[in-house]
NURO-735518 format. One record per residue (C-alpha): residue number from 0; x, y, z. Coordinates in Angstrom, 1 decimal. Each point is the difference from the previous one (the first is absolute). Last residue first. Example, Ala and Ser with C-alpha at 12.3 -4.5 7.8 and 13.67 -1.06 7.14 Angstrom:
residues 2
[1,[13.7,-1.1,7.1]]
[0,[-1.4,-3.4,0.7]]
END
This chain:
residues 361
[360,[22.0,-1.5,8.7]]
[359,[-3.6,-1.3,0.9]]
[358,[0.0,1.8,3.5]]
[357,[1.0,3.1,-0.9]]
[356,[4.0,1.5,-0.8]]
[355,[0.5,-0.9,-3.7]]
[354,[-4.3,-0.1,-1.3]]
[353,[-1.0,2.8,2.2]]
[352,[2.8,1.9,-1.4]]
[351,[-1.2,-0.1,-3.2]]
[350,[-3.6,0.7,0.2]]
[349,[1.2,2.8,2.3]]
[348,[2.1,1.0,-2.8]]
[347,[-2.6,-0.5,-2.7]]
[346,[-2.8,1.8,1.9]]
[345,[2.3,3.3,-0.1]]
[344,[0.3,-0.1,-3.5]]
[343,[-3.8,0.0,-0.4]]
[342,[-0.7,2.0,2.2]]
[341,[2.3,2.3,-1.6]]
[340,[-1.7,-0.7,-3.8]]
[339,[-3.4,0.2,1.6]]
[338,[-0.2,3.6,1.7]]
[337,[2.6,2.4,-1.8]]
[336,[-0.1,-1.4,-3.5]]
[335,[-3.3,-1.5,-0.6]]
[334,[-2.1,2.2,2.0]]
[333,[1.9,3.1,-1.0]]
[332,[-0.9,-0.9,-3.4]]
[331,[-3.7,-0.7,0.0]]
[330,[-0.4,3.1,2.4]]
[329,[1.7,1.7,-3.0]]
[328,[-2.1,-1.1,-2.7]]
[327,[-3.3,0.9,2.6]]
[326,[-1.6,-3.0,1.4]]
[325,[-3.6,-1.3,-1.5]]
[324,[-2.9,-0.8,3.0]]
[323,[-0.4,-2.9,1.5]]
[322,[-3.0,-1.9,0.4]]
[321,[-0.9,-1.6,-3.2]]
[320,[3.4,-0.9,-1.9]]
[319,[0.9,-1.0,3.6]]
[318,[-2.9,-2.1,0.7]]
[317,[0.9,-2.0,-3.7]]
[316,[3.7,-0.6,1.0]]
[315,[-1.0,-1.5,3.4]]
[314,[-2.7,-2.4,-2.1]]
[313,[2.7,-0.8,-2.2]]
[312,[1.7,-0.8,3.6]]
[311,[-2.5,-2.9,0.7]]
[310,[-0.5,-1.2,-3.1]]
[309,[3.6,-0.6,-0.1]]
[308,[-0.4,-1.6,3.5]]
[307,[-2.9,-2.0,-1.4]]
[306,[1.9,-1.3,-3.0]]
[305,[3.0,-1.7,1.7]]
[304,[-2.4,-1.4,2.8]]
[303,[-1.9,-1.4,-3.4]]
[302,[3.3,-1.3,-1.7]]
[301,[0.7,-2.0,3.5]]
[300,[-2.6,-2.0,0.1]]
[299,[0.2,-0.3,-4.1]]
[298,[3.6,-1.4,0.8]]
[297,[-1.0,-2.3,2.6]]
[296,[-2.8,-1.2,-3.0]]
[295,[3.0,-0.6,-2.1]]
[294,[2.2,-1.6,2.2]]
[293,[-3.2,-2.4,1.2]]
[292,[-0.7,0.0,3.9]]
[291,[1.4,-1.8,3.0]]
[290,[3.3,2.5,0.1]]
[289,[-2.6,2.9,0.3]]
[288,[-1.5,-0.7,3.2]]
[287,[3.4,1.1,1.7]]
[286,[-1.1,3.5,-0.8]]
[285,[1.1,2.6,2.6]]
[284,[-1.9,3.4,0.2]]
[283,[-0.3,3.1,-2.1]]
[282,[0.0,-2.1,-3.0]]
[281,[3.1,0.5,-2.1]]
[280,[-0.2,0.5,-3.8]]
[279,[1.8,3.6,0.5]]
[278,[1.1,0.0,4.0]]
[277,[-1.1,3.9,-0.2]]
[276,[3.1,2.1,0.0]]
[275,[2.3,-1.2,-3.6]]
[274,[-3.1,-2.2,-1.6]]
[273,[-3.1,2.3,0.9]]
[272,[2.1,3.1,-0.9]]
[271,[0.9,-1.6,-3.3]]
[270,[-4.0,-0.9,-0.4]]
[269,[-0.9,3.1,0.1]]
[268,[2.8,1.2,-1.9]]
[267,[-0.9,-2.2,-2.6]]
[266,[-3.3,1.0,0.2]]
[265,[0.7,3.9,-0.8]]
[264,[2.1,-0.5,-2.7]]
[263,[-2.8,-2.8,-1.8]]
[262,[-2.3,3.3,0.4]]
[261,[2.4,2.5,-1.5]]
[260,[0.7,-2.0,-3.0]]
[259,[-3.7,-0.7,-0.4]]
[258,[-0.5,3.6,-0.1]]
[257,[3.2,1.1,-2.5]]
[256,[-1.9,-3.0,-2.3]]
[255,[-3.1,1.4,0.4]]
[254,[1.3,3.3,-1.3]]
[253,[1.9,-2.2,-3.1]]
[252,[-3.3,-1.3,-0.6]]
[251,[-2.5,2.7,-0.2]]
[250,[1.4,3.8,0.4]]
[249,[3.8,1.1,1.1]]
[248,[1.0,3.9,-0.5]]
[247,[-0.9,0.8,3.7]]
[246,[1.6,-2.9,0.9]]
[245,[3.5,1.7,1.7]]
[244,[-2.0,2.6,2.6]]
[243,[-3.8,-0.5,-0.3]]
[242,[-1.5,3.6,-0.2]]
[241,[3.6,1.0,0.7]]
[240,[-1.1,2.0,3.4]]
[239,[-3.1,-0.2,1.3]]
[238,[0.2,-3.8,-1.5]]
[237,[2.7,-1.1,1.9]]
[236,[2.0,-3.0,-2.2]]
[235,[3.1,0.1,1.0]]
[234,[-0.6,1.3,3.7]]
[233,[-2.2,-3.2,0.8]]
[232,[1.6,0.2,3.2]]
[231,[-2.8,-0.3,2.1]]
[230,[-1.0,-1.7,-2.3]]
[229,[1.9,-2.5,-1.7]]
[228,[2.2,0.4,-2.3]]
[227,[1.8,-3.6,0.4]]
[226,[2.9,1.3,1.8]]
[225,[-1.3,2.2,2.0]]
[224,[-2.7,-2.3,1.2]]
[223,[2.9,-2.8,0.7]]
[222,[1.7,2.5,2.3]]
[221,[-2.7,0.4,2.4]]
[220,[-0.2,-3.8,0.2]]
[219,[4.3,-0.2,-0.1]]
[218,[-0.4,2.9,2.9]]
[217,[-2.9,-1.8,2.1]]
[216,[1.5,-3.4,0.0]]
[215,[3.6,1.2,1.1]]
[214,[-1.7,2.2,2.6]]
[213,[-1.2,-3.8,1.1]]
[212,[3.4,-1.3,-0.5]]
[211,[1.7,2.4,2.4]]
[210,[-1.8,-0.6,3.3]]
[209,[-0.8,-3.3,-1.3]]
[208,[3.7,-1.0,0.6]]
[207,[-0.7,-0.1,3.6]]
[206,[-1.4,-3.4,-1.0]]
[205,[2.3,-1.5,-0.8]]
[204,[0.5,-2.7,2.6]]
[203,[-3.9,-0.4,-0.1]]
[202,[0.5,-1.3,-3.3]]
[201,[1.9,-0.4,-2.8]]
[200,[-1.2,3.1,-2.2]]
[199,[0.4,3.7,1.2]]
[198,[-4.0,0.8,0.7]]
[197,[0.0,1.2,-3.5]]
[196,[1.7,-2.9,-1.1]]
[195,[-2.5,-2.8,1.0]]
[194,[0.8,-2.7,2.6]]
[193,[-2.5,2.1,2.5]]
[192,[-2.5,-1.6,-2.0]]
[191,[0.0,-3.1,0.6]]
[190,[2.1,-2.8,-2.0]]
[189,[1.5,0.9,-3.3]]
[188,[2.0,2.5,-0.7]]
[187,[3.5,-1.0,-1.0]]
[186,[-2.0,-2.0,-2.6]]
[185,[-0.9,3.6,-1.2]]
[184,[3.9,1.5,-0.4]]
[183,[0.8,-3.7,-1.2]]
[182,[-2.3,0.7,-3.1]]
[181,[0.8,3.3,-0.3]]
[180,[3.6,-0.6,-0.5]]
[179,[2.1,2.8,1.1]]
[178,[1.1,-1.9,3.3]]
[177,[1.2,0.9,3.2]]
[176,[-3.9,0.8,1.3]]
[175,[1.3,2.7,2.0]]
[174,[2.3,1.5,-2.3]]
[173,[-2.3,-0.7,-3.1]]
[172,[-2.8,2.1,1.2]]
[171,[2.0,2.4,1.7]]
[170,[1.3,0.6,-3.6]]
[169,[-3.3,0.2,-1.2]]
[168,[-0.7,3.0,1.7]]
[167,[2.9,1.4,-1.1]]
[166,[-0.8,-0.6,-3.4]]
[165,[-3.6,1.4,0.6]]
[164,[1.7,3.4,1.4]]
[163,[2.4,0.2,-3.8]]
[162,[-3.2,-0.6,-1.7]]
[161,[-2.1,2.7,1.6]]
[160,[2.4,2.4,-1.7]]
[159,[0.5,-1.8,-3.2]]
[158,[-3.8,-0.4,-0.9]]
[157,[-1.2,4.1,1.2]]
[156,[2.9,1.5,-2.2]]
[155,[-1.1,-2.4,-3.0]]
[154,[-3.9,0.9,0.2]]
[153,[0.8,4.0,1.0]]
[152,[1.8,-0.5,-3.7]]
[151,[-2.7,-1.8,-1.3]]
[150,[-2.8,2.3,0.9]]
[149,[2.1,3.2,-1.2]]
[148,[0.5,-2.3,-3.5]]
[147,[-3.9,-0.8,-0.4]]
[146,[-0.8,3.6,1.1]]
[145,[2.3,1.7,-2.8]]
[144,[-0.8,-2.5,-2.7]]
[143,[2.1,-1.5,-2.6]]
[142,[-2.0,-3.8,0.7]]
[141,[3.4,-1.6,0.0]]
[140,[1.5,1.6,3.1]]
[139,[-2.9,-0.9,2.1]]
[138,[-0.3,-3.4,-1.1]]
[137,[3.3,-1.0,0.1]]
[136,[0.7,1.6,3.6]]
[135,[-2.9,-2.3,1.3]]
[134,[1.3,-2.7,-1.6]]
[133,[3.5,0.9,1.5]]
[132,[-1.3,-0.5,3.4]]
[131,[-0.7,-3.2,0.0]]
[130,[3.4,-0.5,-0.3]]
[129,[0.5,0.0,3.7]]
[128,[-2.5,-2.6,0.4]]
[127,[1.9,-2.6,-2.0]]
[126,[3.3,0.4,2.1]]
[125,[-1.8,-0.4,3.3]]
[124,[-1.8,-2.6,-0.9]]
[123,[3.0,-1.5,-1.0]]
[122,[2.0,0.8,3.3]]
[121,[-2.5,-1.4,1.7]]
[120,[0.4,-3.3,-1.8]]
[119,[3.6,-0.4,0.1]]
[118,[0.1,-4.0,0.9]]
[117,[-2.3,-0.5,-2.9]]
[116,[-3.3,-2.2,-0.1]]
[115,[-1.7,0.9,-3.5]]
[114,[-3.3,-0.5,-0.9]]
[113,[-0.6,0.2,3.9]]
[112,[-2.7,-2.7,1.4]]
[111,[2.3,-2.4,2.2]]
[110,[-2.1,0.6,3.7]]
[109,[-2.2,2.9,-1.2]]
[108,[-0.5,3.0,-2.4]]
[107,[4.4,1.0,0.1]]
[106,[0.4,3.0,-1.9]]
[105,[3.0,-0.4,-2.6]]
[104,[-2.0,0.1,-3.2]]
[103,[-2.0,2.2,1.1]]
[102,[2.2,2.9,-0.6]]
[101,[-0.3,-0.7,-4.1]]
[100,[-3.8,1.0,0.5]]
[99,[0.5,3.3,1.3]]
[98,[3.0,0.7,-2.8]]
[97,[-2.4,-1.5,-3.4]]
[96,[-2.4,2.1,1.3]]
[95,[2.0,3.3,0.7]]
[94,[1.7,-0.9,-3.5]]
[93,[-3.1,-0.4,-2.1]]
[92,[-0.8,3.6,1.2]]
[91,[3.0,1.5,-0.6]]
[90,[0.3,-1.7,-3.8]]
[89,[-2.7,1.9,-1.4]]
[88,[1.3,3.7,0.7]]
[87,[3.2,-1.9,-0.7]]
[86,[-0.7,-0.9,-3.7]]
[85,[-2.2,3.2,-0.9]]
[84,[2.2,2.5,1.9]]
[83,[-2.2,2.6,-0.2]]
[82,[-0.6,3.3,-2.0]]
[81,[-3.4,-1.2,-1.2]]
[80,[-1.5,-0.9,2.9]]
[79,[-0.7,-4.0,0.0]]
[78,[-4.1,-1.0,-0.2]]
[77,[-0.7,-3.3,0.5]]
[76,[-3.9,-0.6,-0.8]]
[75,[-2.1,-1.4,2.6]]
[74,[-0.8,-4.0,-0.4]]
[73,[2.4,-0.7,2.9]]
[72,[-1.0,2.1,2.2]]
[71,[-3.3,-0.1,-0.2]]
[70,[0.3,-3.8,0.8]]
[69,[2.0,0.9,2.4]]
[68,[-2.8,1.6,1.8]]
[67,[-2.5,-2.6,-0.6]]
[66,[2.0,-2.9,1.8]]
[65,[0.5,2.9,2.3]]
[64,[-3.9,0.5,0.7]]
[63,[-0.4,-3.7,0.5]]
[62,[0.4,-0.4,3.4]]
[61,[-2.9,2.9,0.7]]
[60,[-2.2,-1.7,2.6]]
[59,[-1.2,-2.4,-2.8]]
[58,[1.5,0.8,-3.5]]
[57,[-0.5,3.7,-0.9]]
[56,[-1.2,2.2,2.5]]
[55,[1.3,0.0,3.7]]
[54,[3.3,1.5,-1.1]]
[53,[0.8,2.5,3.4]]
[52,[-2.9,-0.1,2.5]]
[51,[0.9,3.5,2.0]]
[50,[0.6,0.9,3.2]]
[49,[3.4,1.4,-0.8]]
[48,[1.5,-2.5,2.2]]
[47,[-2.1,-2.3,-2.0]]
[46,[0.9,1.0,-3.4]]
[45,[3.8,0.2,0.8]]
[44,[-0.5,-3.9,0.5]]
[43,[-1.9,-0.6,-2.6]]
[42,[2.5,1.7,-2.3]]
[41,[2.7,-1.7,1.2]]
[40,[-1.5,-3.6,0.7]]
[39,[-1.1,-0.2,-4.1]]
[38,[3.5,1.3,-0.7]]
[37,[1.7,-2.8,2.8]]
[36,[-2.4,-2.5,-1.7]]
[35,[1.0,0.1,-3.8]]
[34,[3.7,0.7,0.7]]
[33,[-0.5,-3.3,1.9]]
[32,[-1.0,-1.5,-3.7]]
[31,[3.3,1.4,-1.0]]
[30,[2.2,-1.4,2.5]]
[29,[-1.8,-3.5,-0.2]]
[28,[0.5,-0.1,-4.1]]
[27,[3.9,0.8,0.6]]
[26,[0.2,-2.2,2.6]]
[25,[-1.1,-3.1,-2.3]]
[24,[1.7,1.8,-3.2]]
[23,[3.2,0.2,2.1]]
[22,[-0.1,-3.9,1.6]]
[21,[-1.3,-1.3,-3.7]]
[20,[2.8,1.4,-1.7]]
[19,[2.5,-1.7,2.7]]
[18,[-1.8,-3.4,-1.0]]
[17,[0.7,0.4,-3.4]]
[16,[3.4,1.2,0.2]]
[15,[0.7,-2.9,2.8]]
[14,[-1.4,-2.6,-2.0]]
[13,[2.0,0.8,-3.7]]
[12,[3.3,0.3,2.3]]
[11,[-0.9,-2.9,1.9]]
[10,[-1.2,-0.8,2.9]]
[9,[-3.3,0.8,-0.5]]
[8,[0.3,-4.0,-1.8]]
[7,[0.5,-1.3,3.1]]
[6,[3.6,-1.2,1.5]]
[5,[0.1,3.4,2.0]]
[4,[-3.2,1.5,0.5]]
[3,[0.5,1.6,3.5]]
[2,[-2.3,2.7,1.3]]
[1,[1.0,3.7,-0.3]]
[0,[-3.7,1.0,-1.5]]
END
């Protein structure tokens, strides 16, 4: 992924197609079989703050109650309302999918694995997780139901307003790092710790810059479990409610669809936080060691710090799901609009200014 082939035969146009294919099918399979774990984790996760075992039956300690799962799923009839949408009531669901995986594309997994190494690379995430929402919006108009369309309305209200505070967010992002290419934006990172962005990147020099980047952290975080449904803002889909807000008319596969959808969501923005705040790849600590060893086995080094920090804040998103309790509609909003989206603007100026009149202007 990004390496050089030129004079070889993935050179050419024939090569590169081929080998390009193999990059998205090769993430694709990995983002999928993590979908896998993080569900598995979830639930046993909830389970235990509940003090209970969670899937501990089929499969030894349970890790095979999903592989049973969507095999119900997929060998359950597909039933479609009679006054739906037929084509779109299908479509949304292939479309959520087809969106969560598209956005990996641009993710960088380790030194030179990205599918696709662009110089606008936040701003394409952004792009593709902003029309998430309109599979949502799909789904609940199609289906010709009143709680469907009321649970896809709240959906599309709840998507743009905690959008507008993560684009700030990643604004300070790209101010401090000076780049919009996630790749650079980690390399930018290496070294210890303190080098990451949410203690203000660079340094000890920056470091006052923690005092911004750290709320930064928490609001994007916050932010990300709006945008992916997620309780405690799992508004869309509240069952005391709209039974199950804009799926209520969904059964087997296009419902596991809208659920794997949600899931690849959910670690993407795990690991966006873990590439924009949390040194991405990086080790927490310098690696000269790594220039003796193989590229590829460098790579794997840093693949796994890459992996634990997304396991790290799936784990986050999992305690919240547990632990906190679901806001009010209007809580939701007022958070959004009068709490993150000013921070937010406010954390861009000082962002700003630190970079003209600090030390590193």
């Amino acid at each position: 992924m990004g390496a050089s082939h030129a004079g070889t035969f993935w050179g050419t146009p024939g090569g590169w197609t081929l080998l390009t294919a193999g990059q998205i099918l090769l993430v694709a399979v990995g983002v999928l079989l993590s979908v896998v774990v993080v569900l598995y984790a979830d639930r046993k996760i909830w389970a235990g703050v509940q003090m209970r075992k969670g899937p501990n039956v089929v499969g030894p300690f349970g890790t095979l109650q999903l592989f049973a799962d969507a095999g119900k799923f997929l060998l359950k009839e597909i039933v479609i309302p009679d006054g739906a949408d037929k084509l779109i009531f299908l479509a949304a669901p292939v479309f959520t999918v087809t969106l969560g995986l598209s956005a990996w594309a641009a993710l960088p997994l380790a030194p030179g694995w990205v599918v696709s190494n662009i110089n606008v690379g936040v701003l394409y995430l952004f792009a593709i997780s902003s029309l998430g929402v309109y599979g949502i919006i799909m789904g609940g108009w199609a289906s010709n139901s009143k709680y469907p369309f009321l649970g896809a309305l709240r959906s599309a209200a709840q998507m743009v307003s905690y959008e507008v505070s993560i684009g700030f967010v990643i604004v300070t992002v790209i101010v401090l790092a000076g780049s919009m290419n996630l790749q650079t934006i980690v390399a930018q990172q290496a070294g210890w710790f303190w080098n990451w962005n949410v203690l203000g990147g660079g340094g000890w020099k920056n470091l006052p810059m923690a005092l911004v980047m750290i709320p930064m952290s928490v609001i994007f975080f916050v932010s990300s479990l709006a945008e992916t449904n997620r309780p405690p803002f799992d508004l869309s889909e509240a069952e005391s409610e709209l039974v199950a807000g804009y799926q209520v008319e969904y059964s087997s596969t296009p419902y596991l669809l809208f659920m794997m959808g949600e899931y690849i969501n959910i670690i993407l923005l795990c690991g966006l936080i873990t590439v924009l705040f949390f040194g991405g790849w990086q080790a927490p600590f310098p690696t000269p060691f790594l220039k003796d060893w193989a590229p590829t086995l460098a790579s794997l080094f840093g693949l796994a710090w890459f992996v634990l920090k997304i396991g790290f804040f799936f784990f986050m998103f999992a305690m919240v799901k547990a632990v906190v309790p679901r806001y009010r509609y209007d809580q939701l909003m007022r958070l959004g609009w009068k709490v993150f989206l000013p921070t937010s603007l406010v954390a861009v100026m000082l962002v700003a200014a630190w970079r003209v009149f600090g030390p590193t202007g």
